[in-house]
mmCIF file of the C-alpha atoms, coordinates in Angstrom:
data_MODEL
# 
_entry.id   MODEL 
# 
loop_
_atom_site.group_PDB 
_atom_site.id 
_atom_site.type_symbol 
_atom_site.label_atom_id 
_atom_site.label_alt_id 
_atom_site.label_comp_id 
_atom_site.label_asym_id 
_atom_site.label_entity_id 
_atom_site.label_seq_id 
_atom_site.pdbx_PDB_ins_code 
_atom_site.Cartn_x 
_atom_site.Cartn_y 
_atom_site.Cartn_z 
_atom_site.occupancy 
_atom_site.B_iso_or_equiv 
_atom_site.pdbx_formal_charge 
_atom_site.auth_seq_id 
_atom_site.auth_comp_id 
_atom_site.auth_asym_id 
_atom_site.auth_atom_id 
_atom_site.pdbx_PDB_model_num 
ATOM 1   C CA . UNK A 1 1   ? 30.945  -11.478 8.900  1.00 0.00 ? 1   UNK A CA 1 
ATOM 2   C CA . UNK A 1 2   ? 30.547  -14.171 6.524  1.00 0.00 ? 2   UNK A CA 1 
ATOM 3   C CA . UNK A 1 3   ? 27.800  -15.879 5.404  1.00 0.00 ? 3   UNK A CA 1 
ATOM 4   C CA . UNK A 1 4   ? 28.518  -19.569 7.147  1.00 0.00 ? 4   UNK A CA 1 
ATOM 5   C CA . UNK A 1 5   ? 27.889  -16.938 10.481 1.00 0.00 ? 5   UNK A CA 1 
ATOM 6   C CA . UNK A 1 6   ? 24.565  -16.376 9.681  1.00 0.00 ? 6   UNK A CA 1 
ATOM 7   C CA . UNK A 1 7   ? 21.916  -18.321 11.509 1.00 0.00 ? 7   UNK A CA 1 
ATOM 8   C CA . UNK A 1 8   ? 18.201  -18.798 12.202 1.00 0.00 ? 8   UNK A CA 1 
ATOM 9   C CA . UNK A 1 9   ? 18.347  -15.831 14.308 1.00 0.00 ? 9   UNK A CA 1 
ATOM 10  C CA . UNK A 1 10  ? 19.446  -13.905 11.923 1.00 0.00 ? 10  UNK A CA 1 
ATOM 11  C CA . UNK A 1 11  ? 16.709  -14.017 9.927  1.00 0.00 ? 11  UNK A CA 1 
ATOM 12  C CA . UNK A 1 12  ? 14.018  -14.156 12.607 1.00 0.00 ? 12  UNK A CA 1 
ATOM 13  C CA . UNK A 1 13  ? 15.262  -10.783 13.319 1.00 0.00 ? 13  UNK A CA 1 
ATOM 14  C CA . UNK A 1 14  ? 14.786  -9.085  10.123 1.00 0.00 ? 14  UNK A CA 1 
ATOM 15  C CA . UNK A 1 15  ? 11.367  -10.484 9.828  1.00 0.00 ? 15  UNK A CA 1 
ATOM 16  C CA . UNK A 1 16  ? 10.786  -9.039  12.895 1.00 0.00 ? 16  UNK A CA 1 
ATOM 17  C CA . UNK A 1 17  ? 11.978  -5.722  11.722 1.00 0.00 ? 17  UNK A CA 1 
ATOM 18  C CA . UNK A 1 18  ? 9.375   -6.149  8.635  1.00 0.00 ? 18  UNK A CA 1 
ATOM 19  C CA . UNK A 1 19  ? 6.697   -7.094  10.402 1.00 0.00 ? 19  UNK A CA 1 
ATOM 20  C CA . UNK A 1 20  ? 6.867   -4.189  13.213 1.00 0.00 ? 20  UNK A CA 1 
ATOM 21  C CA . UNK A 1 21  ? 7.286   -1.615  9.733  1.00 0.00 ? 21  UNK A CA 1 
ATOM 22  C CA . UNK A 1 22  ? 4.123   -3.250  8.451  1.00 0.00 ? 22  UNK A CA 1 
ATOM 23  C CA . UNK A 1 23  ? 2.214   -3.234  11.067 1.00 0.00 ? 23  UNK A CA 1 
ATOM 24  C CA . UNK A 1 24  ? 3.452   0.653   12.018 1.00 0.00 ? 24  UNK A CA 1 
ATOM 25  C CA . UNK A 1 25  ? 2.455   1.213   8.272  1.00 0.00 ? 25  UNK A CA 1 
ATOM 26  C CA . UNK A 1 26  ? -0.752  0.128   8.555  1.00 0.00 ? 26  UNK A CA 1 
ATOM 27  C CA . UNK A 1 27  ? -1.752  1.474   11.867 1.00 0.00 ? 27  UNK A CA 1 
ATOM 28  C CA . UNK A 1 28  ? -0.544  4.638   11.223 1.00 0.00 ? 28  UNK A CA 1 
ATOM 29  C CA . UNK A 1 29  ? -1.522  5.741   7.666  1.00 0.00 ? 29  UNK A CA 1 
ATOM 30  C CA . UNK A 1 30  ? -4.572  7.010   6.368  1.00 0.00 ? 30  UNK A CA 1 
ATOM 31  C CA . UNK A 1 31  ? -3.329  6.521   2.209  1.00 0.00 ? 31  UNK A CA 1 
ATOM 32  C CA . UNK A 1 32  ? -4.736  3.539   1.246  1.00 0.00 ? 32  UNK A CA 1 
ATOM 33  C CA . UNK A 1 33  ? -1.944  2.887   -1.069 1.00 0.00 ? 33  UNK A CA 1 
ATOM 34  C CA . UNK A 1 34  ? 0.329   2.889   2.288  1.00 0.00 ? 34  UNK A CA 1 
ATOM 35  C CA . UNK A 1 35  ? -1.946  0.694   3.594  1.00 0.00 ? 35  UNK A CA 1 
ATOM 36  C CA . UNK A 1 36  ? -1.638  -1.622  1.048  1.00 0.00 ? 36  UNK A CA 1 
ATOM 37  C CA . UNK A 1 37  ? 2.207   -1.516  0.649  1.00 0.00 ? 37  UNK A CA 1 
ATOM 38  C CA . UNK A 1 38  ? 2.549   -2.171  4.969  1.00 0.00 ? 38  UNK A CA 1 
ATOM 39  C CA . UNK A 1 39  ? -0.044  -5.261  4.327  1.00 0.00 ? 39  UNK A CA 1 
ATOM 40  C CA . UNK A 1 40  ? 3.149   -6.193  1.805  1.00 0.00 ? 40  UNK A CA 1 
ATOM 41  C CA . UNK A 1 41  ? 5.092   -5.944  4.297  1.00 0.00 ? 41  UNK A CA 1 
ATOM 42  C CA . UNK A 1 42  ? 4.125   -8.385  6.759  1.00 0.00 ? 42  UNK A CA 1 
ATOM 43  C CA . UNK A 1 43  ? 3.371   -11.039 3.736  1.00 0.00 ? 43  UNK A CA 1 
ATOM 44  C CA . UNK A 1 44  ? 7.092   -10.730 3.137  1.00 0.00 ? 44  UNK A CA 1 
ATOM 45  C CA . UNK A 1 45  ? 8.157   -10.707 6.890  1.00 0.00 ? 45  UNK A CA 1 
ATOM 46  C CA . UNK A 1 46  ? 5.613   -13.783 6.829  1.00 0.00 ? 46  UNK A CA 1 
ATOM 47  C CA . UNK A 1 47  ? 7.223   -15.263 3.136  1.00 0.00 ? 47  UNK A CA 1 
ATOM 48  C CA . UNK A 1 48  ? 10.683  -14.961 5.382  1.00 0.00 ? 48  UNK A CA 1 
ATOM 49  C CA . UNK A 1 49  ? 9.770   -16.785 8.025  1.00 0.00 ? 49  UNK A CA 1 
ATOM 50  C CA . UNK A 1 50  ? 8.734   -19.699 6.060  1.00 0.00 ? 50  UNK A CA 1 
ATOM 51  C CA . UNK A 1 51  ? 12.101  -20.246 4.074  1.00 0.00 ? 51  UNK A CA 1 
ATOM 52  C CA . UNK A 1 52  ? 14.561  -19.254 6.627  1.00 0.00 ? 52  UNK A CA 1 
ATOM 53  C CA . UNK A 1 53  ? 12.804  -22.450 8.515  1.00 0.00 ? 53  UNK A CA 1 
ATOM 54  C CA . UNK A 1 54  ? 12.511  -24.376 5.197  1.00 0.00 ? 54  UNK A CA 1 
ATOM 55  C CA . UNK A 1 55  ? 16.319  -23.953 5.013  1.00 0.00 ? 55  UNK A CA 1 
ATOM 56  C CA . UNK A 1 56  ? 17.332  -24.784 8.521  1.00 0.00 ? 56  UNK A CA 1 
ATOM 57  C CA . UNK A 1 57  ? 15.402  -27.591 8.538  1.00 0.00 ? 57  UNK A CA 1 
ATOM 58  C CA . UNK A 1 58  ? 16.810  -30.612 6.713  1.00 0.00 ? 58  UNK A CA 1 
ATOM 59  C CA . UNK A 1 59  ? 14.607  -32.556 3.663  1.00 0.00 ? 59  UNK A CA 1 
ATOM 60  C CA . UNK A 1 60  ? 12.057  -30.298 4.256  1.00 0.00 ? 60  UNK A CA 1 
ATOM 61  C CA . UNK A 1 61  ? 10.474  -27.715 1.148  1.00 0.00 ? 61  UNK A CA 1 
ATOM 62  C CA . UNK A 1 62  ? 6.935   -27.139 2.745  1.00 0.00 ? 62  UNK A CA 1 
ATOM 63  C CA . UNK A 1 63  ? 8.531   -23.558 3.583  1.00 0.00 ? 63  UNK A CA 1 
ATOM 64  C CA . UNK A 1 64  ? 8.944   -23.029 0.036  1.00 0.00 ? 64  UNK A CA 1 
ATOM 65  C CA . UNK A 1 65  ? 6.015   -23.741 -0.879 1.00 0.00 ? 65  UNK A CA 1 
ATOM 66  C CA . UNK A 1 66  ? 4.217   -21.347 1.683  1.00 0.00 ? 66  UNK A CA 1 
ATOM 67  C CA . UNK A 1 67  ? 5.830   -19.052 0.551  1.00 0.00 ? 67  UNK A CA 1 
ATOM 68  C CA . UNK A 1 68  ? 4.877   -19.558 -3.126 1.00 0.00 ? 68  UNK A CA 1 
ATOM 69  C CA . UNK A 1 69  ? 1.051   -19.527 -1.606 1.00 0.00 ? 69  UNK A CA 1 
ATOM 70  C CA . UNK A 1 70  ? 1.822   -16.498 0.128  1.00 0.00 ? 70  UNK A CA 1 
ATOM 71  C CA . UNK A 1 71  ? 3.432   -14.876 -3.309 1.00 0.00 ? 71  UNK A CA 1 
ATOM 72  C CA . UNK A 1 72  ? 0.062   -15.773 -4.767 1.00 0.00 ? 72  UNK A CA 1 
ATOM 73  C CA . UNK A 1 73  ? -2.521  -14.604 -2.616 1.00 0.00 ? 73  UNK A CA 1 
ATOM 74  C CA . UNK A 1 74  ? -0.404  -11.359 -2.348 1.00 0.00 ? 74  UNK A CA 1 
ATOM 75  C CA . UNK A 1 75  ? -0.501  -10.563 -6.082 1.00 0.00 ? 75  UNK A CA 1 
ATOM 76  C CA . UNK A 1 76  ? -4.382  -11.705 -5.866 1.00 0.00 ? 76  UNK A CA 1 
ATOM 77  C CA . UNK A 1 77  ? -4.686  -9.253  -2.924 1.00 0.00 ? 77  UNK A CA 1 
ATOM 78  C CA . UNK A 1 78  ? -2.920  -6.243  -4.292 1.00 0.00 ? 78  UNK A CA 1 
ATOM 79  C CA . UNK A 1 79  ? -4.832  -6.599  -7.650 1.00 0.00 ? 79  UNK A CA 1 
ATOM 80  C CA . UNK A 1 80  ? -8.286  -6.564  -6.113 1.00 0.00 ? 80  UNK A CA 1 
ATOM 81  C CA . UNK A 1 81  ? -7.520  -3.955  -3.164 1.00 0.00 ? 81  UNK A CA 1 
ATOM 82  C CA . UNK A 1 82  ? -5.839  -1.508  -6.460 1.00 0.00 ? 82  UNK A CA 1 
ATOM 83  C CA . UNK A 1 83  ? -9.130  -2.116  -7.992 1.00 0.00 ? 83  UNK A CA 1 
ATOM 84  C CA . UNK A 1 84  ? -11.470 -1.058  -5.051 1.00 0.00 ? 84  UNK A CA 1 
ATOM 85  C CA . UNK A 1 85  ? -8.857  1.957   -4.775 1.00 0.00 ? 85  UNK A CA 1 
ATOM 86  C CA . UNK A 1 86  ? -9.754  3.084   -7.999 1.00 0.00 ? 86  UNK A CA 1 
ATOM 87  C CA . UNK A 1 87  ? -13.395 3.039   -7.557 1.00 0.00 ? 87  UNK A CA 1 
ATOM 88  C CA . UNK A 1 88  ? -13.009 4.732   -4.274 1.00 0.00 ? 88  UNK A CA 1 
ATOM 89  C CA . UNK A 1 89  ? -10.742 7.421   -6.236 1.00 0.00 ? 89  UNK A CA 1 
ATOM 90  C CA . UNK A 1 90  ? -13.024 7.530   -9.008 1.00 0.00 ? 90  UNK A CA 1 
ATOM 91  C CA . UNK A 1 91  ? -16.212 8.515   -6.358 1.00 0.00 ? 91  UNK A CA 1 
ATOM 92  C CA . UNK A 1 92  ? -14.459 10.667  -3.412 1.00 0.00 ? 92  UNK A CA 1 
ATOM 93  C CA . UNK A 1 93  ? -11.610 12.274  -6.046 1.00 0.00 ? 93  UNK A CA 1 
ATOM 94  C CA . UNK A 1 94  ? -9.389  11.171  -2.691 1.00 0.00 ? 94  UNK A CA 1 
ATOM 95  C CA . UNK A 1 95  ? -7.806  8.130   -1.191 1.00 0.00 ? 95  UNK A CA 1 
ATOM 96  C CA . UNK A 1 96  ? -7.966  8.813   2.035  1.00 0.00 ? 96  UNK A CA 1 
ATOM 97  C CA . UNK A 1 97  ? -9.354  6.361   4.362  1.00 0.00 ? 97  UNK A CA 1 
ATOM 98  C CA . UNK A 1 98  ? -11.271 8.476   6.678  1.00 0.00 ? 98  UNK A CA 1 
ATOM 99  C CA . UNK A 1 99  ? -12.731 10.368  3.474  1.00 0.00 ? 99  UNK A CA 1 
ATOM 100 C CA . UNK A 1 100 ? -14.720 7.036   2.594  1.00 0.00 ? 100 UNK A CA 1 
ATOM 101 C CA . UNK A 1 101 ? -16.613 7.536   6.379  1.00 0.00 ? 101 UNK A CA 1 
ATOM 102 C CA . UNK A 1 102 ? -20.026 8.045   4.135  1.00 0.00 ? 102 UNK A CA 1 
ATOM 103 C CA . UNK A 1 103 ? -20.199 4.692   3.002  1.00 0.00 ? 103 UNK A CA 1 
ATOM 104 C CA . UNK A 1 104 ? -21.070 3.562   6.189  1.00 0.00 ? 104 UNK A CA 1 
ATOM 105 C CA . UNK A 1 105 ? -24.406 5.535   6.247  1.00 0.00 ? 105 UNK A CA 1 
# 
């Protein structure tokens, strides 16, 4: 197949394919690192969707630029959720989700 073949669909589908992996990720880990890395996920299934529209839309960069938001509040996201990670490890020696249950009493 070459690459004048590939259309919107295309790429619809793959994002689709990221986003179900992110959100199986996230429902069905306990690791908050896993957690973290399917919340990834569907930012770049998200990030995807935004330039694959960008590009089959003529004149038009606002995709781009969504996608340079979404880059953004991703690294701002992983930084601060690594951070509380830490902390967690640092008090429960674990970073497993359902360990951290006490912090609700």
């Amino acid at each position: 197949m070459s690459l004048a073949h590939i259309g919107l669909h295309h790429y619809l589908v793959v994002s689709a394919l990221l986003l179900g992996l992110g959100v199986l990720t996230v429902a069905t880990r306990r690791n908050a690192v896993a957690l973290l890395m399917g919340v990834e996920l569907i930012l770049n299934a998200a990030n995807l969707n935004f330039v694959a529209f960008a590009h089959f839309v003529e004149g038009k960069v606002g995709g781009q630029a969504f996608a340079v938001f979404i880059i953004l509040l991703a690294a701002a996201e992983a930084a601060v959720a690594l951070a509380i990670v830490l902390a967690v490890f640092r008090g429960f020696r674990t970073i497993d989700t359902n360990a951290t249950a006490t912090l609700k009493e």
